[in-house]
C-alpha positions in Angstrom: 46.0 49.2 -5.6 42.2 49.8 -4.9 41.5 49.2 -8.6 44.1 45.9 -8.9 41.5 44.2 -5.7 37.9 45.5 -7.9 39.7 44.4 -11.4 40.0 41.3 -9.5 36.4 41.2 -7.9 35.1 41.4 -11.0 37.1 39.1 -12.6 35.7 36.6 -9.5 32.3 37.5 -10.5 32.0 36.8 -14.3 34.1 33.6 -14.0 31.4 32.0 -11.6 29.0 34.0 -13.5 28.0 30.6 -15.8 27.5 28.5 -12.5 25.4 30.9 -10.9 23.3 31.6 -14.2 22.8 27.5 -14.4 21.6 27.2 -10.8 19.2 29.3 -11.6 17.7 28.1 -14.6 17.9 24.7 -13.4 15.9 25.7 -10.1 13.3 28.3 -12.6 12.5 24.8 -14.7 11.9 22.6 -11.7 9.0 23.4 -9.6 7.6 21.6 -6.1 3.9 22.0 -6.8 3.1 20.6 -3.1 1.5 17.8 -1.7 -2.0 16.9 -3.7 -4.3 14.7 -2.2 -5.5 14.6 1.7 -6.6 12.2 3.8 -8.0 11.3 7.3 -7.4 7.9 7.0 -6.6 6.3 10.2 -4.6 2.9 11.0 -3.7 1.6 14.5 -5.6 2.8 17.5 -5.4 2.2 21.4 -7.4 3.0 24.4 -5.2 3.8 27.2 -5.0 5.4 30.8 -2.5 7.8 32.2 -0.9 8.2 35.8 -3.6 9.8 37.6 -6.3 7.2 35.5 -7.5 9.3 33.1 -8.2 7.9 29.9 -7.5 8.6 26.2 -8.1 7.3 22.8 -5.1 7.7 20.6 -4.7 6.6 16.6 -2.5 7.0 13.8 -3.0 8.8 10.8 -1.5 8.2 7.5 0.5 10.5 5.9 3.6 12.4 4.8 4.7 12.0 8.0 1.9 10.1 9.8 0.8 11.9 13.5 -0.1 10.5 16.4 -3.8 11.9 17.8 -4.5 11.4 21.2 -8.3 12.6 22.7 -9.3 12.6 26.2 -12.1 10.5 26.4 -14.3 12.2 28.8 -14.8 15.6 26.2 -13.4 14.3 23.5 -11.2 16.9 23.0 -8.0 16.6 21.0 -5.2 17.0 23.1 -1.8 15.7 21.6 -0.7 15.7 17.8 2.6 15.0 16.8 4.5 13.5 13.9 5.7 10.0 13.6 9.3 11.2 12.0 10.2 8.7 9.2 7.1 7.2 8.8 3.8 7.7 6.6 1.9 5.6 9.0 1.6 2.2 11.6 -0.5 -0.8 11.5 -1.0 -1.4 15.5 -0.7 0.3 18.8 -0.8 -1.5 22.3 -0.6 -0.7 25.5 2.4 -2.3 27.5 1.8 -3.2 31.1 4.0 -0.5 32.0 0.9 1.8 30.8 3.5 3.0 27.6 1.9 3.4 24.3 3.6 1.4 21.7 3.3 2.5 18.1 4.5 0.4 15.3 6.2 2.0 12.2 6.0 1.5 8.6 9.0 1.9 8.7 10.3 -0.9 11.2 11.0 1.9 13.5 9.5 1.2 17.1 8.1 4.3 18.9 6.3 4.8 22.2 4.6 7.7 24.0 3.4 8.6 27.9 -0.4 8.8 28.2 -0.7 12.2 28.9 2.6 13.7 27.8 2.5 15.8 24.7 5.8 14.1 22.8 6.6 10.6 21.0 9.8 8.8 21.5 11.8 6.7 18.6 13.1 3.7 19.6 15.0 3.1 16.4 14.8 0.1 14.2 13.3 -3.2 15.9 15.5 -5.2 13.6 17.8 -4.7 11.1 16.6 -5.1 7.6 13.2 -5.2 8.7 11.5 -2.6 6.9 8.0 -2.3 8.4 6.2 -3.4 11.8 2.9 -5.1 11.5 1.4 -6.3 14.7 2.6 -5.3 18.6 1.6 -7.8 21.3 2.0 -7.3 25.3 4.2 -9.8 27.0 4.9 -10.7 30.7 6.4 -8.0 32.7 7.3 -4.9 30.5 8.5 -7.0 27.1 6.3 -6.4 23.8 6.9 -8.3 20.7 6.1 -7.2 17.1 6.1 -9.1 13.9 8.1 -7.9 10.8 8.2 -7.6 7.0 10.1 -8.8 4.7 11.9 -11.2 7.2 8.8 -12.6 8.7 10.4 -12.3 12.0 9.2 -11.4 15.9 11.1 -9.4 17.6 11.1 -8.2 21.7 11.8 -5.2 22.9 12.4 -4.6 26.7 13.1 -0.8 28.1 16.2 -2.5 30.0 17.4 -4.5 27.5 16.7 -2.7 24.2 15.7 -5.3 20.9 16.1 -8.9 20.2 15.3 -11.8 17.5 12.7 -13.6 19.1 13.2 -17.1 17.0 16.5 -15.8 15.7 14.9 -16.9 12.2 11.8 -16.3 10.0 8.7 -18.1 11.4 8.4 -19.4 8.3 11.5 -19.8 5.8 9.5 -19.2 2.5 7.7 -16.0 4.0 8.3 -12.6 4.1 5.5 -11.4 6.4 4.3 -12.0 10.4 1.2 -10.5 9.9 -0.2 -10.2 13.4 0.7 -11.6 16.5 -1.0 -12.3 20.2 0.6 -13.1 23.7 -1.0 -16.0 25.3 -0.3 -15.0 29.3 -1.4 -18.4 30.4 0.5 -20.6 28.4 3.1 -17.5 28.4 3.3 -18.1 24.3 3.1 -16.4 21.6 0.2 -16.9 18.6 1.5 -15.5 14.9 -0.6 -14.9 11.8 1.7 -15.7 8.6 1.5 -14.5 4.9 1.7 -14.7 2.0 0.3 -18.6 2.0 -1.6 -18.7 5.6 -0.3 -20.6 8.9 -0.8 -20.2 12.4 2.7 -20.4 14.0 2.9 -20.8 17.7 6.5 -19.8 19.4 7.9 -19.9 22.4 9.6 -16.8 23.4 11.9 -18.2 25.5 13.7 -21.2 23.4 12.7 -19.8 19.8 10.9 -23.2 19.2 8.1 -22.9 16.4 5.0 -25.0 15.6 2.7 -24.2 12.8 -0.9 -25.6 13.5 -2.7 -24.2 10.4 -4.4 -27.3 8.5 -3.2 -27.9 4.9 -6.6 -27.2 3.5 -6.6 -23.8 5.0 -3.1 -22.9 4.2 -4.0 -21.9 0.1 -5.5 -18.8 1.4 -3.1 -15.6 1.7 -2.8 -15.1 5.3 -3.9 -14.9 8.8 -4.2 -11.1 8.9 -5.8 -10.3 12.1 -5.3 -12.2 15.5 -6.6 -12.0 18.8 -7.0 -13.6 22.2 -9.4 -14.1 24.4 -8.6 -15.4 28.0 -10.4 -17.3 30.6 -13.6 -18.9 28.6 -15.1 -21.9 29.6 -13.3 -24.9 27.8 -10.2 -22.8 27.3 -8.3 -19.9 25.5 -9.2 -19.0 22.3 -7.1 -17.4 19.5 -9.2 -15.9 16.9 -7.6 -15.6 13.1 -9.3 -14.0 10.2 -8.4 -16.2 7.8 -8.8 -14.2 4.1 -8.0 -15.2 0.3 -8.7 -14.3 -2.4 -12.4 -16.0 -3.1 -12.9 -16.2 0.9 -13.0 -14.7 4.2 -13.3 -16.3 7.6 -12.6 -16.1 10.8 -10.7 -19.3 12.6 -11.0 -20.2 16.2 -8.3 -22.3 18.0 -8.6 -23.7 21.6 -5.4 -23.4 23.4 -6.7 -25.9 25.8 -7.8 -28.6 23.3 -5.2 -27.5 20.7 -7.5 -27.8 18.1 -9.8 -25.4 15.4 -12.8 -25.9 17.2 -15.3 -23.2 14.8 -15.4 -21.1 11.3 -16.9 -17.9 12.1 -17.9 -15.8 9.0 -15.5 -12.7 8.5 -15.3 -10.4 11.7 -13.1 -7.2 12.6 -10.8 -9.6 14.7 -9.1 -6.3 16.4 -12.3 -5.6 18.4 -12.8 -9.5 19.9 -13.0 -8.6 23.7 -14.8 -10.2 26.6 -17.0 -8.9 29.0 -15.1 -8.5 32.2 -17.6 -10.1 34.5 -19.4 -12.8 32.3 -18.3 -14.9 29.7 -19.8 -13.0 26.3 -17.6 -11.9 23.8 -18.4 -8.9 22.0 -17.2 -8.2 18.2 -18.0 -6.2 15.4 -18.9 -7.5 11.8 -20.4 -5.6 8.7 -21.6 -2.2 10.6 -23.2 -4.6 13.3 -22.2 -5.3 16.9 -22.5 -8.5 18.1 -22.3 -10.7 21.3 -21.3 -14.5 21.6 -22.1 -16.4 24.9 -19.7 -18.6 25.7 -21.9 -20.4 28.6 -24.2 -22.2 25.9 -23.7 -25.1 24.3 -24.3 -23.9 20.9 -23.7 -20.5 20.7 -25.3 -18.1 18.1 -24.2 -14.2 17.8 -26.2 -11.9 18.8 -27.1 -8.8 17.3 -27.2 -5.8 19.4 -27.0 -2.7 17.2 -25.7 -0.5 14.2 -22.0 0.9 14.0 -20.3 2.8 11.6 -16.8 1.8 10.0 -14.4 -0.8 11.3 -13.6 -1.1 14.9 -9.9 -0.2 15.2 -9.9 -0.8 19.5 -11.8 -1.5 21.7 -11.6 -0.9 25.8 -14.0 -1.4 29.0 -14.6 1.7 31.1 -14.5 1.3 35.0 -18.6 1.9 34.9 -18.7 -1.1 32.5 -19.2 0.5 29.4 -17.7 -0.5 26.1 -15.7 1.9 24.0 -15.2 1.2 20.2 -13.1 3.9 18.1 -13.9 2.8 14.4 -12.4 3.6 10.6 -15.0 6.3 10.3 -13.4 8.8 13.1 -16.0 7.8 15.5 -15.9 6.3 18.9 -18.7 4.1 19.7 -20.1 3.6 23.7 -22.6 0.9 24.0 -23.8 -0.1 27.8 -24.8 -3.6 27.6 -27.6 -2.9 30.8 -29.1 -0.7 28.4 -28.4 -1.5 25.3 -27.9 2.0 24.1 -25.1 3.7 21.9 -23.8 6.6 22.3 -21.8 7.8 19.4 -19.0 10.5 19.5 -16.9 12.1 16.3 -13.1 12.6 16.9 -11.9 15.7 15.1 -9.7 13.4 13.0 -6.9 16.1 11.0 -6.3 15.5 7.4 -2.8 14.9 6.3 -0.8 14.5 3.1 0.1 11.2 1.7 2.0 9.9 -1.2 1.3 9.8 -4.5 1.2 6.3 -5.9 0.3 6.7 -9.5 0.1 10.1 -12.3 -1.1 10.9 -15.4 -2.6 13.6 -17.4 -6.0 13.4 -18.3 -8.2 14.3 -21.7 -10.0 17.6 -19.7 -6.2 19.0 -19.5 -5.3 18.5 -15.4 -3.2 16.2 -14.2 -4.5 13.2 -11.9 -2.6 12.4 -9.0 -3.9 9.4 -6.8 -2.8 8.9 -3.6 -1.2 5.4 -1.5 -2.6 3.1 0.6 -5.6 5.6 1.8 -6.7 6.0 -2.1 -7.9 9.2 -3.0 -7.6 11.5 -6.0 -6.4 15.1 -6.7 -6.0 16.9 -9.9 -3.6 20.0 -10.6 -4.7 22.6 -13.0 -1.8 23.8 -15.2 -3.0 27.2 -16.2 -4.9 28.2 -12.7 -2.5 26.2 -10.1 -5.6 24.9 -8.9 -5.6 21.5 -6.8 -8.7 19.8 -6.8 -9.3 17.1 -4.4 -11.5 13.7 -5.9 -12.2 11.4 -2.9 -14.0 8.1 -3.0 -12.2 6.1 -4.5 -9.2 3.4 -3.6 -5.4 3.0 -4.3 -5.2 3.9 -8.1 -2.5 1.6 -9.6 -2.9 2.7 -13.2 -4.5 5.4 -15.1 -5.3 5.6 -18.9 -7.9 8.0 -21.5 -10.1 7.3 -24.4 -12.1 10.2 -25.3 -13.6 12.3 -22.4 -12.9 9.0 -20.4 -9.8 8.3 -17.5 -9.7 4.6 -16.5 -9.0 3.3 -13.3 -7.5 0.2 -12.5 -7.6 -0.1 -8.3 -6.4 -2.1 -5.8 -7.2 -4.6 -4.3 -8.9 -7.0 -6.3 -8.4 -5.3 -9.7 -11.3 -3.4 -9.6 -12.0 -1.3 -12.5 -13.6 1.9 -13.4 -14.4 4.9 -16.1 -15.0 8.2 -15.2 -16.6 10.7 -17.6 -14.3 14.6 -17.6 -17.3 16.3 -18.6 -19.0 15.6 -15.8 -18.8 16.3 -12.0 -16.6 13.8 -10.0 -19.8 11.7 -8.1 -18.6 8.1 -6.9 -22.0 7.9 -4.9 -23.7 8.4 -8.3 -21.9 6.2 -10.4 -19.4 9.0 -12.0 -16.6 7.4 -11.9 -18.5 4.5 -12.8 -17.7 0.7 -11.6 -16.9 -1.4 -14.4 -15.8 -5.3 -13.4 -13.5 -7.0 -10.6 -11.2 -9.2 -12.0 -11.1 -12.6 -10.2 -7.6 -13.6 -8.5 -6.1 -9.8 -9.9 -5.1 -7.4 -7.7 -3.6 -4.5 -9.3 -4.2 -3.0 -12.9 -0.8 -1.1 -13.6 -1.3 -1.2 -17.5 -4.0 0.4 -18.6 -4.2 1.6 -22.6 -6.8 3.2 -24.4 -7.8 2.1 -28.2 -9.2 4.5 -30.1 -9.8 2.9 -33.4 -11.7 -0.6 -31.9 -13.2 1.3 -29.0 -11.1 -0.5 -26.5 -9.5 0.0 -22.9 -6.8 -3.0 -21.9 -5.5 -3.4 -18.8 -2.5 -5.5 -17.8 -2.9 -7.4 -13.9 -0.8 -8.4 -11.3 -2.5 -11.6 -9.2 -3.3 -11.4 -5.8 -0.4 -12.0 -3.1 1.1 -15.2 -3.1 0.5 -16.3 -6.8 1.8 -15.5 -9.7 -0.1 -15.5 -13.1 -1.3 -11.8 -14.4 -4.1 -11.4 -16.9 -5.1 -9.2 -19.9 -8.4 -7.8 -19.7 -10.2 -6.6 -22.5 -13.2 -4.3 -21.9 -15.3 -2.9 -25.4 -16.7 0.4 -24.6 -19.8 0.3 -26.9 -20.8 -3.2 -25.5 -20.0 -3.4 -22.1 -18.3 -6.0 -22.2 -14.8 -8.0 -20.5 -13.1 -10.6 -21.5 -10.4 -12.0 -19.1 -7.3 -13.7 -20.3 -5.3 -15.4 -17.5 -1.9 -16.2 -18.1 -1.5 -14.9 -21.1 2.4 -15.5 -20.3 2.8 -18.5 -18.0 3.0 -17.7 -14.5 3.8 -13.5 -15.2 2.1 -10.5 -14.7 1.3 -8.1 -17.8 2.7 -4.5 -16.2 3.1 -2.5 -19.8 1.2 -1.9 -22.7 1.3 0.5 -25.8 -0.1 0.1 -29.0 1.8 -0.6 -32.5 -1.1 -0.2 -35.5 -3.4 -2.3 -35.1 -1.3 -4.6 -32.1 -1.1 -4.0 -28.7 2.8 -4.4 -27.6 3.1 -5.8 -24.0 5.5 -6.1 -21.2 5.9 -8.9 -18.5 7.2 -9.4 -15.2 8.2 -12.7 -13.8 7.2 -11.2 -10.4 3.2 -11.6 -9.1 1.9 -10.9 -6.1 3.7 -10.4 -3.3 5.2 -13.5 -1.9 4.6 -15.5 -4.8 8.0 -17.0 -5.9 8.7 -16.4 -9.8 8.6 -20.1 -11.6 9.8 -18.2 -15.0 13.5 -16.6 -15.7 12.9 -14.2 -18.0 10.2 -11.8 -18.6 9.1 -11.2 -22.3 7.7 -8.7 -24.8 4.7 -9.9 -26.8 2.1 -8.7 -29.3 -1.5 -9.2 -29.0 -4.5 -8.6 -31.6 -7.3 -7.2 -30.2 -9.6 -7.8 -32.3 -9.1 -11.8 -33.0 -8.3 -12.1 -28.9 -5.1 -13.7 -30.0 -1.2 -13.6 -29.4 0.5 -12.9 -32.4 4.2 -13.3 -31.2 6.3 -12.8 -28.3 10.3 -12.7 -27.8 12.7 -12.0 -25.1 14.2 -9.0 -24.0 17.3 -10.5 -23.1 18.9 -13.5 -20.8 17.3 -13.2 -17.1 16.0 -9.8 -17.7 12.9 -9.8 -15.1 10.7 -6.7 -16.5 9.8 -5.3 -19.3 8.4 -1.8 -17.9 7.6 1.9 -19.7 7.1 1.0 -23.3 5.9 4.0 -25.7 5.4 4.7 -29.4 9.3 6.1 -29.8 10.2 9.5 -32.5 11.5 7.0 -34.8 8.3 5.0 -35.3 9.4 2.0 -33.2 8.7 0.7 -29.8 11.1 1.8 -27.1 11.0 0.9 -24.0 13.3 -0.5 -20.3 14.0 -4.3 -19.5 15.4 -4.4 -16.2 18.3 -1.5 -16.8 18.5 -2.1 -20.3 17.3 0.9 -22.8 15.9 -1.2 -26.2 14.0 -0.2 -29.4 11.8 -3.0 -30.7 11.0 -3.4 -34.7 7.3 -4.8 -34.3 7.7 -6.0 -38.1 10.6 -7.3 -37.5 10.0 -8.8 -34.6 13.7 -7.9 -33.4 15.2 -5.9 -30.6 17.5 -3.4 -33.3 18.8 -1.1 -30.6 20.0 -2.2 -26.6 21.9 -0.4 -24.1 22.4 -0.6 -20.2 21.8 1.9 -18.2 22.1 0.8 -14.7 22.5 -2.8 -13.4 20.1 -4.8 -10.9 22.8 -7.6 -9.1 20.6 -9.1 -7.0 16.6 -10.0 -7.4 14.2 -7.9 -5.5 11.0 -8.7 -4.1 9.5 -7.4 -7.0 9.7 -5.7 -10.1 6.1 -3.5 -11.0 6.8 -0.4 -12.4 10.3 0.7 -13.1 10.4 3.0 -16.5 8.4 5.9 -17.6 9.0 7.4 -20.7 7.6 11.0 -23.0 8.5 12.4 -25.9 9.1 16.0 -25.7 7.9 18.4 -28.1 12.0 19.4 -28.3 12.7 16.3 -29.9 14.3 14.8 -26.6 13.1 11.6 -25.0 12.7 11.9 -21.5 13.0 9.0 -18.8 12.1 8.8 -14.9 14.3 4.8 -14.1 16.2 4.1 -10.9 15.1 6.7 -9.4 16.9 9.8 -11.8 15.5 11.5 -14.9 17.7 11.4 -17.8 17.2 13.1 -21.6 17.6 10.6 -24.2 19.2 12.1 -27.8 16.9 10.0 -30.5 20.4 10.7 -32.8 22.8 9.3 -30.4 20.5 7.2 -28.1 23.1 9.4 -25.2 21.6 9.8 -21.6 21.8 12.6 -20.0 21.1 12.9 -15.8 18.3 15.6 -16.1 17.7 15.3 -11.8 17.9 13.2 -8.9 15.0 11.5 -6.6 12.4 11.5 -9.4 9.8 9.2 -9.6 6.6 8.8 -12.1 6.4 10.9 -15.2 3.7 12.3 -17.2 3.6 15.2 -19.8 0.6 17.9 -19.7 0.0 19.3 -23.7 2.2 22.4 -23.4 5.3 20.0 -22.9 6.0 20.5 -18.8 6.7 17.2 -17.3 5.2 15.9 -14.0 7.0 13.9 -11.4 6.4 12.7 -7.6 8.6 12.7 -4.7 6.5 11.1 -1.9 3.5 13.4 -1.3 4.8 16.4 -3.3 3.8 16.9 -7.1 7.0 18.4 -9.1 7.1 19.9 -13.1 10.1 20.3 -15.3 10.1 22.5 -17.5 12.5 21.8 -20.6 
């Protein structure tokens, strides 16, 4: 009988033997490489007292998940750090009048925390579908408010009764952002900054009744992004809105008293507007500078009173009349206006991991990570395991090589740079090395390098609320860029590979974000880069909105992802010979960028990284087969191991 039950054991054993044998291949080929770049980069910041009155500078810092840093302001000490679960960072803090911290989420979670407790509370999603909070305002009694994306909505929150729709509507129907936002106490009102196509809404909390006051001339530009208040000047209120486009940047200032824009300041960190508490001067930063702004004259003329470093985040009065400014560069700033002295005091600001936002693998044999939102760069070395951290420059949208050369294409403003492998990584020094802004662009996804005419192309997206990409051109030998806007009508150029001697692009009908698409289908089109001309261009397919991760396919055609559709493309035939659906999109998204990235494998198999899953694709059969879940990005280093993101952390397959 003994032997029947170990016959049978064994019997157990080698039938689940195959299962077990397959986990672990499948775990030996995939590897978590861990998070790659680190940052310090810090976002919404308050100045805040506890019970007993003593005081505390807190601030966010993005990351994988974003923590909360609170010092005590009289050593400077850090004394609270905890994570913001869910979230890789927040725009704004405030303190309510209840003497609560409110921190607002990326993502649309609202969370709060007691000055000189140790722990952060979640307070769960201000509204549904709202996916990030922007601005937090302090209203009467113990209500905040906080504006939303993509609903471009204000909602309240009240410890005793929990979250409501403010206007129970967006501010604005054909927006997707509030911005920033302001409490008026006198007028008991609220002030709200509006993107992507600027206005200044006013709403009354109470009866949901909006009013935008915004002129028409000023309402081209992209948004009113920062907003503050200052109370109890002579002649009135006044709300101050940075005004910024793409060509321009200005601050606007409306008098609540006269209702009307009474002033154009140049651009200023709106965040640290704040009056003095005895006199009527307000005090702001601008450029590194501190200035002050007497509201007693008649004409009034900043003053400049001294040096700062970074962007002021907060500011705060002490009781002894001295004014406290924590900055972007991890500092906090104490100037006494009796004196005019600073005083200036580092935060010990911890680094944390963020996302990686763009991949590739680059002609000195690492692979290039670069990180979201707080920029950076990291490379992994394949043989050594080494990580390498670049810092300096900003988001990276798309990467590309000629020679020794990567090319960056960074956001914002479609800046653009080279930077030479074979020597050290120096962006004080010009290595990488700035190459051209492209007007009204704000990020290069598409970059391709041309060996044969010495070129690098990149493909734009326009800034937010247009739509209309360009081509850029830039000849290595010479120097020089050319710029070709709308290239496509009214669509951003988000792939390129090249066929011969034609460079084979993708379109999206989506630009920046809140611009409204005025085409229906995206296209596929062929460009000579040597005449500068568009040779032809044909559609992927009816309503198909992007033509993403085109590559030079095993069988000597173009292959490449229009929405959820797998084609090949015959450039000499001009023709779509092969299509197949993979997934469907049923409804239109805000936007379509990147979807598709495709590399042939040295086993013959195509690999793919769409929707979110990796797939194997048989050149024979054109058959899919679901490789792994939650993937995201996909390069290919020259021994054949594919690379792939999942939010901070860097991954590698194996085949």
């Amino acid at each position: 009988m003994d032997n029947l039950f170990g016959l049978k054991r064994w019997m157990w054993f080698l039938a689940f033997l195959p299962f077990i044998t397959f986990g672990q291949e499948k775990q030996s080929k995939f590897k978590n490489l861990g998070p790659q770049i680190f940052t310090s980069l810090i976002q919404g910041s308050v100045f805040a007292d506890d019970q007993n009155g003593k005081s505390y500078v807190y601030t966010v810092v993005r990351g994988r998940p974003a923590h909360l840093v609170g010092f005590e302001i009289a050593s400077y000490k850090k004394i609270v750090d905890v994570e913001l679960e869910g979230t890789d960072g927040s725009w704004d803090l405030i303190t309510g009048n209840d003497g609560i911290v409110y921190i607002a989420g990326a993502n649309g979670h609202l969370f709060k925390h007691t000055p000189g407790t140790f722990t952060v509370e979640d307070l769960g999603i201000a509204l549904p579908g709202e996916k990030v909070i922007w601005d937090l305002t302090a209203g009467a009694g113990n209500t905040i408010y906080g504006g939303t994306y993509p609903g471009c909505r204000v909602f309240s929150y009240n410890p005793d009764k929990g979250f409501s729709d403010v206007a129970n509507k967006p501010l604005v129907d054909t927006e997707n952002y509030t911005r920033s936002l302001v409490y008026d106490k006198r007028e008991k009102k609220l002030y709200a900054g509006i993107a992507t196509k600027a206005a200044l809404i006013k709403l009354d909390p109470v009866t949901g009744q909006t009013q935008q006051l915004l002129p028409d001339t000023s309402r081209q530009q992209e948004a009113i992004y920062h907003i503050n208040i200052i109370n109890n000047l002579p002649g009135g209120d006044r709300v101050f809105g940075w005004l910024t486009g793409a060509k321009q940047r200005v601050t606007v200032v409306y008098n609540t008293n006269t209702q009307r824009f009474e002033d154009v300041l140049p651009s200023l960190d709106v965040k640290s507007l704040i009056k003095s508490p005895h006199q009527a001067t307000v005090y702001y930063s601008s450029a590194g500078r501190l200035f002050a702004l007497d509201y007693t004259k008649r004409v009034r003329k900043p003053k400049e009173l001294c040096a700062i470093s970074g962007e002021v985040k907060a500011s705060s009065w002490s009781k002894d009349g001295l004014l406290y400014l924590i900055t972007a560069s991890e500092k906090v700033h104490v100037y006494n206006p009796k004196t005019n002295a600073l005083a200036t005091h580092s935060l010990a600001i911890p680094k944390q991991a963020i996302d990686i936002q763009s991949i590739g693998f680059g002609p000195d044999g690492n692979v290039w990570s670069a990180g979201y939102l707080a920029g950076g760069h990291a490379t992994y070395n394949p043989t050594t395991g080494e990580v390498t951290q670049k810092p300096g420059l900003d988001q990276t949208e798309g990467m590309g090589n000629l020679g020794p050369f990567i090319y960056f294409g960074i956001y914002a403003k479609s800046r653009l740079y080279k930077y030479d492998t074979r020597k050290a990584w120096d962006v004080k020094n010009g290595n990488p090395e700035f190459i051209a802004q492209i007007s009204g662009q704000d990020r290069p996804f598409a970059v391709l390098g041309l060996e044969k005419s010495n070129q690098v192309i990149f493909g734009t997206v326009p800034t937010y609320g247009h739509v209309g990409g360009a081509l850029v051109q830039y000849d290595v030998e010479s120097k020089k860029v050319a710029t070709f806007e709308n290239l496509i009508q009214d669509q951003s150029i988000i792939s390129l590979v090249k066929s011969g001697d034609l460079v084979i692009g993708g379109t999206s009908i989506f630009g920046g974000l809140g611009g409204v698409p005025t085409q229906e289908e995206a296209v596929i089109f062929a460009w000579d880069p040597i005449r500068k001309v568009k040779v032809f261009e044909i559609s992927p397919g009816k309503n198909i909105m992007s033509v993403t991760g085109l590559i030079n396919g095993p069988d000597g055609n173009i292959w490449g992802f229009a929405d959820g559709d797998f084609f090949i493309l015959d450039v000499n035939a001009r023709k779509i010979i092969v299509r197949k659906r993979l997934f469907a999109i049923n409804s239109r998204p805000s936007h379509i960028w990147r979807s598709a990235f495709m590399q042939v494998h040295p086993n013959g198999k195509v690999y793919v990284a769409v929707n979110g899953k990796l797939y194997s694709i048989n050149p024979e059969t054109i058959e899919f087969e679901l490789v792994e879940e939650k993937v995201s990005l996909l390069t290919m280093d020259n021994n054949g191991t594919l690379y792939f993101r999942r939010n901070a952390n860097l991954w590698s397959f194996n085949p």
